[in-house]
C-alpha positions as MATLAB code, in Angstrom:
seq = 'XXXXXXXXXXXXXXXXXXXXXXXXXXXXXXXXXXXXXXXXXXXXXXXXXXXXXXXXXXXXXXXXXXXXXXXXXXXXXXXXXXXXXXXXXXXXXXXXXXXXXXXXXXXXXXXXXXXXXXXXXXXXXXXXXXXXXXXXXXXXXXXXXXXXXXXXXXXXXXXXXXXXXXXXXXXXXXXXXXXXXXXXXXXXXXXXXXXXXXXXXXXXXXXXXXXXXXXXXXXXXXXXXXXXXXXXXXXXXXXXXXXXXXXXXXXXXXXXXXXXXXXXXXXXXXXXXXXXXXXXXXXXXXXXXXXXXXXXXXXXXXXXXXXXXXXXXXXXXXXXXXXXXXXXXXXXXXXXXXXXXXXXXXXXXXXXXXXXXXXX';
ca = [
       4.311  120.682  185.803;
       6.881  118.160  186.283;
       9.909  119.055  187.966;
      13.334  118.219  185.952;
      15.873  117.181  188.720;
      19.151  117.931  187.440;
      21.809  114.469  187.223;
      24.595  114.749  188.795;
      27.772  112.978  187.473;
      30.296  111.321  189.831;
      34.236  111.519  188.448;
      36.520  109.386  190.003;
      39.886  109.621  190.892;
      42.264  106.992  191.626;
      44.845  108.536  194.624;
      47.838  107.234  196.105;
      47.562  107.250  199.438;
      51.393  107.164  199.913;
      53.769  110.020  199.927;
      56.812  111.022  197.704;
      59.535  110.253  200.315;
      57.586  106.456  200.757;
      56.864  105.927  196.887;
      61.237  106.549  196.576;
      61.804  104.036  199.339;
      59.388  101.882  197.521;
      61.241  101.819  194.308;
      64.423  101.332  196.160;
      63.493   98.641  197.726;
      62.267   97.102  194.944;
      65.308   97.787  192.981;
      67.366   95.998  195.866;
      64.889   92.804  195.793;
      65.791   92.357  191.961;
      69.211   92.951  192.153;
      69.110   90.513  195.062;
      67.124   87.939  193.279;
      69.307   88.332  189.965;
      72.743   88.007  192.450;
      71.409   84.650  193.886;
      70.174   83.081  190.735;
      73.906   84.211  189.318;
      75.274   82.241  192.062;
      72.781   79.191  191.855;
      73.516   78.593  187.890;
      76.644   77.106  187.468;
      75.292   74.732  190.643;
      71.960   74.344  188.814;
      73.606   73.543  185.133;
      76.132   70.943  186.737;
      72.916   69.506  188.653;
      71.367   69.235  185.700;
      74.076   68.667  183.020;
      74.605   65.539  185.712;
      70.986   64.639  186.147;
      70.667   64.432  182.182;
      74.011   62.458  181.439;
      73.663   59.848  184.244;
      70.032   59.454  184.694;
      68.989   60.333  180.945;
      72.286   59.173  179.181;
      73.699   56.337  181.690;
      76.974   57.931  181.342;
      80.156   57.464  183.839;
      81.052   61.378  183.866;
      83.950   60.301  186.386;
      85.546   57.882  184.145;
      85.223   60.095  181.362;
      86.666   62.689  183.238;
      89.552   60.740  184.218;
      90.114   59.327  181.183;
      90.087   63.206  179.697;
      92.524   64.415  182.686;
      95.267   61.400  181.557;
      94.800   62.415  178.046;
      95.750   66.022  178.491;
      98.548   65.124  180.854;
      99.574   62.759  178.149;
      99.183   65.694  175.704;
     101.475   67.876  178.051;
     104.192   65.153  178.150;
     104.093   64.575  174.541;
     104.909   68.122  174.049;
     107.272   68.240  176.626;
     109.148   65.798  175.506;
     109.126   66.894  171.668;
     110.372   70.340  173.238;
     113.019   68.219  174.545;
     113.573   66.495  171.775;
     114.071   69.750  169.481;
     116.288   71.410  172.147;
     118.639   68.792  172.004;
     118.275   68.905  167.888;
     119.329   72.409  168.268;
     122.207   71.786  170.498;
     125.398   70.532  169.021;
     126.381   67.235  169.017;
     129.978   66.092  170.416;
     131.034   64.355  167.580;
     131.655   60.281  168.240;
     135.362   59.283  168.532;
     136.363   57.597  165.340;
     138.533   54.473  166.731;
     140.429   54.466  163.133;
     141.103   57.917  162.582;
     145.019   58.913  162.090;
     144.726   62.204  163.641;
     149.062   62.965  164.129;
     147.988   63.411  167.361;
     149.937   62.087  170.953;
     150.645   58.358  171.710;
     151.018   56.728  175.030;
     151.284   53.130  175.787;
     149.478   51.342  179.020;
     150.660   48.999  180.891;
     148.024   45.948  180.748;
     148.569   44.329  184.253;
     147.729   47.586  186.194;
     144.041   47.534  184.379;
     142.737   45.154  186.167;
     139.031   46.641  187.128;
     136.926   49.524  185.585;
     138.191   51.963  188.320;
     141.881   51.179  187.440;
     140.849   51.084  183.605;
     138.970   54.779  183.742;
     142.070   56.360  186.105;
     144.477   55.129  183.783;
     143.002   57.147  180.585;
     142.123   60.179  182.256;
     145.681   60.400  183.035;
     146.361   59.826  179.610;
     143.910   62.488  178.836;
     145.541   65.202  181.098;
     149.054   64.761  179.699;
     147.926   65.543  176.066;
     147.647   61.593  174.996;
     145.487   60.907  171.977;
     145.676   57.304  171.807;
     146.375   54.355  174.280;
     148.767   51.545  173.341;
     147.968   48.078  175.317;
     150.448   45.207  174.243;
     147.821   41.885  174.851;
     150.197   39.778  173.603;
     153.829   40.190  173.848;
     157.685   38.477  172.389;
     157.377   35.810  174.966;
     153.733   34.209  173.896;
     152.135   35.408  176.559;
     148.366   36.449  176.100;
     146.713   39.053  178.158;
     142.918   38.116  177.834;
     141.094   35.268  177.454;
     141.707   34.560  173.822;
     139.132   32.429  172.187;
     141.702   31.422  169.018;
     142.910   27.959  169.616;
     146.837   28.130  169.076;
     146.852   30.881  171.615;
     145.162   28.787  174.515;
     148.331   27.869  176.381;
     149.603   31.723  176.165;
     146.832   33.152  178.292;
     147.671   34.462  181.482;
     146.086   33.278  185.215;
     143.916   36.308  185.123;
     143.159   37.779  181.943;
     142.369   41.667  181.041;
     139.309   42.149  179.751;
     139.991   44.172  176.385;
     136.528   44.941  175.721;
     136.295   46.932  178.997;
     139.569   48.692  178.359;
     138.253   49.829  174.642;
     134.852   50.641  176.127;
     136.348   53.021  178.808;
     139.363   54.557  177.034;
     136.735   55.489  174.422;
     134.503   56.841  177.067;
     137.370   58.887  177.888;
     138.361   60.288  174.437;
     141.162   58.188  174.043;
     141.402   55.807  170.766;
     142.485   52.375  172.215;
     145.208   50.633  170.275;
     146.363   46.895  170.930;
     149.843   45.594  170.276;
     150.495   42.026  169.337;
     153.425   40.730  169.272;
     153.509   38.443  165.311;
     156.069   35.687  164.447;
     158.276   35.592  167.299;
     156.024   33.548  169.416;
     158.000   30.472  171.610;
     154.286   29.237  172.775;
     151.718   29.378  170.198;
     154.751   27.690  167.911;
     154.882   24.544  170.000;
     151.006   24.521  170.323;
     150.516   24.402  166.782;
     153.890   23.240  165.311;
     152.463   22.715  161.624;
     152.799   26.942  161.842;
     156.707   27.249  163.266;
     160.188   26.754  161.736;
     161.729   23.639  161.811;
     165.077   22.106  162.221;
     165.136   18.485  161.137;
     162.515   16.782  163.157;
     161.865   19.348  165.645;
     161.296   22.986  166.183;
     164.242   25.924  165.646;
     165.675   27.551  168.386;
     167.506   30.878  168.409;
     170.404   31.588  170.235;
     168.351   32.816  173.373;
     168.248   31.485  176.791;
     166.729   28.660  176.439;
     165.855   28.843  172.557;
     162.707   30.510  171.503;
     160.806   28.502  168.972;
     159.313   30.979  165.872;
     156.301   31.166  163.842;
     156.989   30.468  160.253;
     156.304   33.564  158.173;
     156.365   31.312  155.621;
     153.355   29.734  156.904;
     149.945   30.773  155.408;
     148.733   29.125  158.624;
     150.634   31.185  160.878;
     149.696   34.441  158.942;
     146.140   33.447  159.304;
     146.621   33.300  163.044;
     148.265   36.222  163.582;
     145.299   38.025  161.521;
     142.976   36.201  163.498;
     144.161   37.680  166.791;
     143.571   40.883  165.189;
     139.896   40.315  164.329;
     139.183   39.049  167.791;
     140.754   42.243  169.448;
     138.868   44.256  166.823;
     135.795   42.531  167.944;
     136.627   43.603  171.586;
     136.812   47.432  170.238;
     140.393   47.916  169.690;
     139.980   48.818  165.778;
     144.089   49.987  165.404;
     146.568   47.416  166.036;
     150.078   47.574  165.792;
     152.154   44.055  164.929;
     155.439   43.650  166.116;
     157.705   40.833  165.010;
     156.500   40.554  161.570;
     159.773   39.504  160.413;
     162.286   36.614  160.653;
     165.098   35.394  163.347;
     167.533   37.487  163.548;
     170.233   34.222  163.070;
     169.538   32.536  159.680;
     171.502   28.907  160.116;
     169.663   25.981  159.890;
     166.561   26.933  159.417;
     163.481   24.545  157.518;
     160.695   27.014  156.167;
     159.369   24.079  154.589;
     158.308   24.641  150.749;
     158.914   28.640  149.865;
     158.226   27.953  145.984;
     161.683   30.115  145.399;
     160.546   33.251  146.777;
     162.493   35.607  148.887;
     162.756   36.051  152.984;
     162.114   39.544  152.024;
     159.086   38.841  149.381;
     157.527   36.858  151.963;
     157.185   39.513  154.006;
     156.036   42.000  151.891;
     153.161   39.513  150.950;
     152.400   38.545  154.524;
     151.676   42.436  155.606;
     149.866   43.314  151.831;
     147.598   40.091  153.053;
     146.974   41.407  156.498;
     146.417   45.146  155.061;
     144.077   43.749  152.419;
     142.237   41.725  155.276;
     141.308   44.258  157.340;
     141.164   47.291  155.182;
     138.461   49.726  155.846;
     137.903   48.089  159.520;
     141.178   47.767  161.143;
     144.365   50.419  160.806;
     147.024   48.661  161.042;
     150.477   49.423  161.997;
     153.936   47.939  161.926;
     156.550   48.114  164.448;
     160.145   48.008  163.215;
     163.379   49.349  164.956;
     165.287   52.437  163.321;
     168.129   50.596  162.585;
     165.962   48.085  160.450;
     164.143   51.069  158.902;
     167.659   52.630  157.971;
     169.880   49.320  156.858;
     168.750   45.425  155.708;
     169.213   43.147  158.786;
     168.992   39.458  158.371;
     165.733   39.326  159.872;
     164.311   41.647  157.253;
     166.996   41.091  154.090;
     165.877   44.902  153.435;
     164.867   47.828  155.249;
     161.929   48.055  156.606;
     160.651   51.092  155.063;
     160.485   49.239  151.707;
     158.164   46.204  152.764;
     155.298   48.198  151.857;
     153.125   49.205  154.601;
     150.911   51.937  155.292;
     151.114   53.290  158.425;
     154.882   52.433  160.189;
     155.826   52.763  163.790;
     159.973   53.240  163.985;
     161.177   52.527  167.546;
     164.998   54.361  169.082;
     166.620   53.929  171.610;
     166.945   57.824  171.714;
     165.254   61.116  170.617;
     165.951   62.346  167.013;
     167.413   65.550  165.929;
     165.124   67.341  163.265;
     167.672   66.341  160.439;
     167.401   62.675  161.630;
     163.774   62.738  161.804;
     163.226   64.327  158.176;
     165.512   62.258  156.715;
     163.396   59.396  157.668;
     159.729   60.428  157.276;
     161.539   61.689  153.574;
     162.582   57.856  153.379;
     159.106   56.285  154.197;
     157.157   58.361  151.935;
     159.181   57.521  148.990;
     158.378   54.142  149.737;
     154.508   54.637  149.794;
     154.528   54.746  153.634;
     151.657   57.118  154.529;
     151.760   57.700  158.317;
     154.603   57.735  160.559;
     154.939   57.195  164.275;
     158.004   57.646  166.018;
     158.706   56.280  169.792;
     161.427   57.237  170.893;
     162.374   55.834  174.602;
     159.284   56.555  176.284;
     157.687   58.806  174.200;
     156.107   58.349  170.993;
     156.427   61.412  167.993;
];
């Protein structure tokens, strides 16, 4: 009888062969080489990408990435000064403006007049109407042509060529800087009583016979004729060339006749009065320049208060706008009323008074 031999099965086990403590340090350690691997491929991208973000535009692409950066920096640092400059640009919106001097305006504010020969450079000019400034002045009176002919610039009208002085202001200069200064410049010119311009042109003066008229002066002065559409047209044209330089007030003196009436040949006056003639010459001048120029005119207070031969009536009646009465001495309040009451019934509508040296 056979013998059964019994089989026996083999079960095996796979074992770790490494302890608890070593299997922890094993997983540390692990753990430490990932992290490690992860920290150094954090590091390496951004080098990687720009390696290959510059790889792929300049290889692949044939792109200038240094141009194009450039040209991207100057556009955002144009960007910055474009906004920079419209911040600027609304700040100063925001901010008041100091309103522009108006050369025309008739504010009743202080006069003071200038003497012309002391303003001889800017530095002079600029002194001269910041002192004007500190003592209160509003405006600046500079006579560039006086009584006696004589031009103080370099006047470019024809019958005034043999007026103008050896060295000449320069008016524009004066306006510009007087301005600048926030005074209104104002230019006096001196009208009809003119012994230079009236032998340089003599179709303009009065006559006497064959020749020129004379007053009683030293010497005789010779007179524009007011008479004279001529002379009226010079005497505005003196006032458009110092308008031109910046002065836009002017004040005439002289717009009126000798004071001795003997002898005298106006030439053809069609019948019409000394008086009419005068009223005619200034509504002509005002008409000229209205809305550009303000004129004034410059009459003593003794021709504002009585006729005078030189006027045949007083002055307040030869309809002018603005009037400037010049004393000999400060008026009381009753004086004063009486005559600013006295101009504005005659349709004057501003009043300066200067009164030895100070104007009111």
């Amino acid at each position: 009888m056979a013998r059964y031999k019994r089989r026996l099965k083999v079960k095996r086990y796979h074992r770790s062969f490494y302890s608890r403590t070593a299997r922890i340090k094993r997983g540390v350690g692990i753990v430490v080489l990932v992290l490690a691997v992860l920290g150094a491929a954090w590091l390496a991208a951004p080098h990687v990408l720009d390696w290959a973000t510059h790889t792929w535009y300049t290889v692949v692409k044939n792109r200038d990435l240094e141009a194009e950066s450039a040209s991207r920096a100057a556009s955002s640092e144009a960007a910055a000064s474009s906004a920079a400059a419209e911040a600027a640009s609304s700040q100063a919106a925001s901010e008041p403006a100091e309103p522009e001097l108006d050369g025309k305006a008739i504010t009743g504010g202080s006069w003071a007049e200038v003497d012309v020969t002391t303003l001889t450079d800017d530095a002079a000019i600029r002194a001269a109407a910041q002192q004007l400034k500190a003592a209160g002045a509003d405006y600046g009176v500079v006579t560039l042509k006086d009584a006696s002919g004589t031009v103080y610039y370099a006047s470019a009208v024809a019958a005034a060529a043999n007026g103008i002085v050896e060295s000449p202001a320069d008016p524009a200069r004066i306006a510009a800087i007087f301005r600048e200064e926030g005074i209104i410049p104002v230019a006096q010119i001196a009208a009809f009583k003119d012994p230079i311009s009236s032998r340089t042109d003599r179709s303009m003066a009065i006559h006497y016979g064959d020749g020129l008229w004379l007053d009683a002066q030293k010497d005789g002065n010779a007179w524009l004729n007011p008479y004279s559409a001529a002379a009226v047209e010079y005497v505005g044209d003196l006032v458009a060339e110092v308008q031109g330089m910046g002065f836009e007030q002017v004040i005439l003196t002289n717009v009126q006749f000798p004071k001795l009436s003997r002898k005298q040949d106006y030439g053809e006056t069609g019948g019409v009065s000394r008086a009419d003639q005068l009223k005619a010459d200034i509504a002509a001048l005002q008409s000229r320049f209205a809305g550009s120029v303000t004129l004034w005119f410059s009459y003593t207070l003794d021709q504002c208060n009585t006729s005078s031969v030189a006027l045949d009536v007083p002055a307040v009646t030869l309809g002018m706008d603005n009037l400037l009465v010049t004393a000999d001495k400060a008026l009381d309040a009753d004086s004063r009323t009486a005559l600013e009451q006295s101009a504005a019934e005659q349709g004057v509508q501003h009043l300066v008074l200067h009164s030895t040296d100070t104007f009111q």
